[in-house]
C-alpha positions in Angstrom: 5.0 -25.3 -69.4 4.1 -27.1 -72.5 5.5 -30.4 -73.7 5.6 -31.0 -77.7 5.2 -34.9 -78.8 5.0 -36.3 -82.6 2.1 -38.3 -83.6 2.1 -40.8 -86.2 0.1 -38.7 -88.8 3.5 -36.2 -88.1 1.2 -33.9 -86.1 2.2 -32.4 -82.9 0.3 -33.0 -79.6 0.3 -30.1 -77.0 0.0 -31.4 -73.4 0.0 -29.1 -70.3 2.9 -30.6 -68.2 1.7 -31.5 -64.4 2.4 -28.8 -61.9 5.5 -29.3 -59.5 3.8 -27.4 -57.0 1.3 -29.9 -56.5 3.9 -32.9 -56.9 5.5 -31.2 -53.9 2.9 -31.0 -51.6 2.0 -34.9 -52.4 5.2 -35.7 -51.5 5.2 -34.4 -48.3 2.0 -35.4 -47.1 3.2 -38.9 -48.2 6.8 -40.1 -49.7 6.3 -43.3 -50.8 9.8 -44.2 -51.5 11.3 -42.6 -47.8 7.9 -43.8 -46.0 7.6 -40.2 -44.4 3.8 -38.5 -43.6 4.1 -34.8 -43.5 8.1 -34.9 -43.7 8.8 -37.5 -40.6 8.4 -41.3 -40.5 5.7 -43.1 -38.1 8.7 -43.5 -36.1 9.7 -39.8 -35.6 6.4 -38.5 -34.7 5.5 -40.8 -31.9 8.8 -39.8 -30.8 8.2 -36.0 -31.0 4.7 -37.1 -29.4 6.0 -38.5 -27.1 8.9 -35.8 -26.3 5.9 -33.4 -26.0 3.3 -34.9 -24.2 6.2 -35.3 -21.3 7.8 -32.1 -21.6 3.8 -30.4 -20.7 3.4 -33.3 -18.1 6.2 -32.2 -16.1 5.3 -28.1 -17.0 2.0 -28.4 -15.2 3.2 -30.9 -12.6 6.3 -27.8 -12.1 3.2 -25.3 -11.8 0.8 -27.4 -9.4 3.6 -28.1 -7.1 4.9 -24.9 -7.3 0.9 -23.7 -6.4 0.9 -26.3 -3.5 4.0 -24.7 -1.8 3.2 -21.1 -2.0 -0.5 -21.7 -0.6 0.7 -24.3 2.2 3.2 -21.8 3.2 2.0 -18.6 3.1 -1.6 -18.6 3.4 -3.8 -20.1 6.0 -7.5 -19.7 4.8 -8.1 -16.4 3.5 -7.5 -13.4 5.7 -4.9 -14.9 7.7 -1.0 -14.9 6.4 1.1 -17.7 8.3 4.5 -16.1 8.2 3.9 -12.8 11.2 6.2 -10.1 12.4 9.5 -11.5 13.6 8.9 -14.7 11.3 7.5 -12.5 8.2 10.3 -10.7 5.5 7.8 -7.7 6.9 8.8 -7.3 10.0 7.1 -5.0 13.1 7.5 -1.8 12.5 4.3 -0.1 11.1 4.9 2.9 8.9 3.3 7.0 9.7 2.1 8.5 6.8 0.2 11.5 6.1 -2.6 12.8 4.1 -3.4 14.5 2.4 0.0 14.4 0.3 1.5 17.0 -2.2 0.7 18.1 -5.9 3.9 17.4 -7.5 5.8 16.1 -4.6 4.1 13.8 -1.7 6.0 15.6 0.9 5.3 19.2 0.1 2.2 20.9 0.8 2.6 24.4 -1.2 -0.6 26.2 -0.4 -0.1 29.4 -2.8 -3.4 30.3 -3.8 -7.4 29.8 -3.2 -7.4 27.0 -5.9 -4.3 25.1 -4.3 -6.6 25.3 -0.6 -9.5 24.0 -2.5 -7.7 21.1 -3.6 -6.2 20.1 -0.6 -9.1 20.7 0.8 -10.9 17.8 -1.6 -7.9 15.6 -2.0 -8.6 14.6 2.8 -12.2 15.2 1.8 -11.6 12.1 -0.5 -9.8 10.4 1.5 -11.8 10.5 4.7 -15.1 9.6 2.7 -14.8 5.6 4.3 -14.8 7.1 7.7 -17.7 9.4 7.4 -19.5 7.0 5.6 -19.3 4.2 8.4 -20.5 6.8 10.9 -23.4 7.4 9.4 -24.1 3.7 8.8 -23.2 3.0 12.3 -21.3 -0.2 11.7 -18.9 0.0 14.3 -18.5 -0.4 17.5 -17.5 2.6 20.1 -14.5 1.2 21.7 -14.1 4.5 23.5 -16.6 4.1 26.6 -16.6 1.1 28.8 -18.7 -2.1 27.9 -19.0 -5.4 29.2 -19.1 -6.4 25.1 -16.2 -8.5 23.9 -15.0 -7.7 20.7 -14.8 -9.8 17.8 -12.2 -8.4 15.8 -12.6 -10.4 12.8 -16.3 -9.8 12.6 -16.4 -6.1 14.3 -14.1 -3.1 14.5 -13.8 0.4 16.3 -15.6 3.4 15.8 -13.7 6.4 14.4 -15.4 9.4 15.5 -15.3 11.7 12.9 -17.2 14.6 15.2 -13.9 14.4 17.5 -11.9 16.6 14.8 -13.0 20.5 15.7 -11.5 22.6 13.9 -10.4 20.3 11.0 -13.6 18.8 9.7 -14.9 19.0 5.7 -17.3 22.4 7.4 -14.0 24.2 8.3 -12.3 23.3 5.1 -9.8 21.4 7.0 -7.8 24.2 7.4 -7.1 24.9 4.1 -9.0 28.0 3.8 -6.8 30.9 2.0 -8.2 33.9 4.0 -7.2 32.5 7.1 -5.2 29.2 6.6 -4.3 27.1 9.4 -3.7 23.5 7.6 -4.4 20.2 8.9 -3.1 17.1 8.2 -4.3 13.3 9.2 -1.9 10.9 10.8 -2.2 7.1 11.1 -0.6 4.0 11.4 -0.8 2.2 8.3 -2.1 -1.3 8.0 0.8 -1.5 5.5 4.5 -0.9 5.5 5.9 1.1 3.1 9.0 -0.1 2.8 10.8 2.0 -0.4 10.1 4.1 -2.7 11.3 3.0 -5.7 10.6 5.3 -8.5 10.1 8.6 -6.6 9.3 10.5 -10.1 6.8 7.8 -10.7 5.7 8.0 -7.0 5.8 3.9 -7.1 6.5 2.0 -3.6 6.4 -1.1 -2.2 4.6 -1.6 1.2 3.3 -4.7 2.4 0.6 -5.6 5.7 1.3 -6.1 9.1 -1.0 -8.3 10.9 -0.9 -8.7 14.5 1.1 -6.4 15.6 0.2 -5.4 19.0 2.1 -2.4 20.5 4.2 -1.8 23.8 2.9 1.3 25.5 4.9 3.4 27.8 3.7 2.6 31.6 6.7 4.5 33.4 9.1 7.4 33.4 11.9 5.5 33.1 10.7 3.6 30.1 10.3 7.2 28.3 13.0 8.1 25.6 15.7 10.5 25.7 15.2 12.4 22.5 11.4 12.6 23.2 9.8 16.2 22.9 9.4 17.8 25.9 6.0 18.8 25.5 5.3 14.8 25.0 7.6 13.9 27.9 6.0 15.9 30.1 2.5 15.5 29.1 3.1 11.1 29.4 4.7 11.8 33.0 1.2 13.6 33.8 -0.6 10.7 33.1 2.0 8.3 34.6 1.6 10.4 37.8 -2.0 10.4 38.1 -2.8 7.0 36.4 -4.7 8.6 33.2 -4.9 7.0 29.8 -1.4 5.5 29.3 -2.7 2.9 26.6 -1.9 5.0 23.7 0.5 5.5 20.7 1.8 8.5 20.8 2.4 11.4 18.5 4.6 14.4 17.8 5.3 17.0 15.0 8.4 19.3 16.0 10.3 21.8 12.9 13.1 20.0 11.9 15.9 22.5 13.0 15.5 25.7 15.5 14.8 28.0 12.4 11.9 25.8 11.2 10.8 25.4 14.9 10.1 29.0 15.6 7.9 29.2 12.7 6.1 26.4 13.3 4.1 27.7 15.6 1.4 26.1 17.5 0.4 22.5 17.3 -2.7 21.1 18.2 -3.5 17.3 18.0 -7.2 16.4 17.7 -8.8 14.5 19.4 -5.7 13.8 21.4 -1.7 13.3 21.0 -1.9 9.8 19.9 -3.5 6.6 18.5 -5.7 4.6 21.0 -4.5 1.6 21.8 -8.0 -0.5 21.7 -7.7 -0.1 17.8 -4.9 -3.3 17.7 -4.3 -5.4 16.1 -5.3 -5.1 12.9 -7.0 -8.4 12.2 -8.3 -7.6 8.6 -11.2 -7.3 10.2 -15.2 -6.3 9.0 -14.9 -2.6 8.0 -11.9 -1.7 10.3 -10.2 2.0 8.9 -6.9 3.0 10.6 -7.2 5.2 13.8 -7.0 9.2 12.3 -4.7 11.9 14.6 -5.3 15.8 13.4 -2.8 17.8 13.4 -3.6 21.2 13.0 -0.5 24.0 12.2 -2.4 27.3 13.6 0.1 29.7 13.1 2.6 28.7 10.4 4.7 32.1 9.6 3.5 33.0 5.6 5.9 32.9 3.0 8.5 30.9 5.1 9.4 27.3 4.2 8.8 25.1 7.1 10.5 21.4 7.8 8.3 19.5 10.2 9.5 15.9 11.5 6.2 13.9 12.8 7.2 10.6 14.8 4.9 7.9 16.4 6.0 6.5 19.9 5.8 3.0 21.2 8.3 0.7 23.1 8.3 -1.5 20.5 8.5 1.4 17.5 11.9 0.7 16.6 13.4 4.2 15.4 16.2 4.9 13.2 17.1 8.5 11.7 18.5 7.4 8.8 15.4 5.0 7.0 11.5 6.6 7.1 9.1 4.6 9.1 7.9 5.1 11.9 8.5 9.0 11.5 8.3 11.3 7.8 9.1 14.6 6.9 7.7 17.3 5.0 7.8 20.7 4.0 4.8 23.5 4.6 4.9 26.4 2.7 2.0 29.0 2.7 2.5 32.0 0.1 
């Protein structure tokens, strides 16, 4: 903008007129006539200091303390929770899974071609690589045969004999071989509880670890349950009768109704028809892997749809029919 002003020869003087923009910006870094510095007065910034410097005291003071509680309360060093079992949200009931797990759903093993046995076959290939590995490293120690050596189950842990599984080792395809298939799948006790599945499209669950937990075994007849198998009942009484292995967690795999039980056909559990005892607790300890059960489906009838119920037996595996945990279902179906 230009300004005009009269001389006294009657000439006119041009003069650029002074920018407001930068009038402006002077008078908020300083306004002389309110006293302000950058729009406040000395006054209203050592208040809005002030306001802030408490407000982020009390935010990290908040965040230390609420540090302080979690780690005084629910973790004692650093393999060890404090809360256990009956005192933990957990609880005591360990959960039986399976592997190796569906294609599109977890719980249904469709074997319909050579390519569909080949992946089965790699997906328990993959997931027994930790326990073939540590045999060959020798790590562990062999629970199995009497020894006058104490374990230290924070620094040692039991061997898992891989050699134990005939019939369902990585040689023998597991099974899964589509000439003659006879699946096999591998039961354990996980460390973990799953507790739900949330998003079952997603495949997404929660599960959390039990530590500690020491299982009940089954010393008498009349301990035994009602709705046991047969086969189980009667192969527990056995032992009972002549004072054989009793320290064990027992298995079974039955159809679900009669139809799926005749074409189930036979069962066979390698190396035997439970989890040995002398693997608990779990301790976290120095490589320890989840005892393995194989159960092998010889004869499932082709192109038939089979239910199978699996179940894990203990006097203090707590059962109910109507929530997964210590048993699962899943559905076999060989084209």
């Amino acid at each position: 903008m230009l300004q005009l002003q009269d001389d006294s020869a009657g000439q006119v003087d041009i003069k650029p007129a002074k920018p407001k923009f930068a009038s402006d910006f002077r008078a908020f870094v300083y306004n002389r006539n309110e006293g302000q510095y950058l729009g406040r007065t000395p006054l209203s910034w050592v208040k809005v200091i002030l306001f802030y410097c408490v407000f982020y005291l009390l935010l990290c003071g908040f965040t230390f303390a609420m540090w302080r509680v979690f780690m005084s309360n629910y973790i004692d060093g650093l393999t060890t929770p404090r809360r256990l079992l009956y005192d933990s949200v957990i609880g005591t009931n360990p959960a039986l899974t399976m592997r190796p797990t569906g294609v599109d759903y977890p719980e249904y093993l469709n074997i319909e071609s050579s390519s569909t046995s080949d992946l089965f076959s790699d997906k328990v290939a993959t997931f027994l690589k930790p326990y073939y590995r540590l045999a060959r490293d020798q790590e562990q120690i062999n629970c199995g045969h009497p020894s006058e050596h104490q374990l230290d189950r924070s620094n040692e842990s039991c061997f898992v004999d891989v050699s134990a599984w005939k019939h369902c080792t990585q040689s023998d395809g597991f099974g899964y071989t589509w000439d003659q298939p006879a699946p096999c799948i591998f039961l354990k006790l996980n460390r973990v509880h799953a507790v739900h599945t949330i998003f079952r499209d997603f495949n997404i669950s929660i599960s959390f670890q039990i530590f500690n937990w020491v299982p009940e075994f089954f010393t008498s007849t009349n301990e035994l349950p009602e709705d046991m198998p047969t086969e189980l009942n009667e192969h527990i009484s056995e032992l009972i009768r002549t004072q054989g292995k009793l320290n064990t967690i027992w298995v079974s795999c039955e159809g679900v109704t009669e139809i799926d039980e005749r074409n189930i056909g036979e069962v066979k559990y390698i190396p035997e028809k439970g989890f040995p005892g002398y693997y608990y607790p779990f301790v976290n300890g120095k490589g320890y892997l989840s005892p393995l059960v194989a159960v092998q489906f010889a004869n499932l009838t082709r192109n038939v749809e089979v239910r199978i119920k699996c179940r894990a037996w203990a006097k203090n595996l707590n059962y109910d029919s109507n929530k997964e945990g210590t048993y699962m279902k899943f559905r076999v179906l060989i084209q």
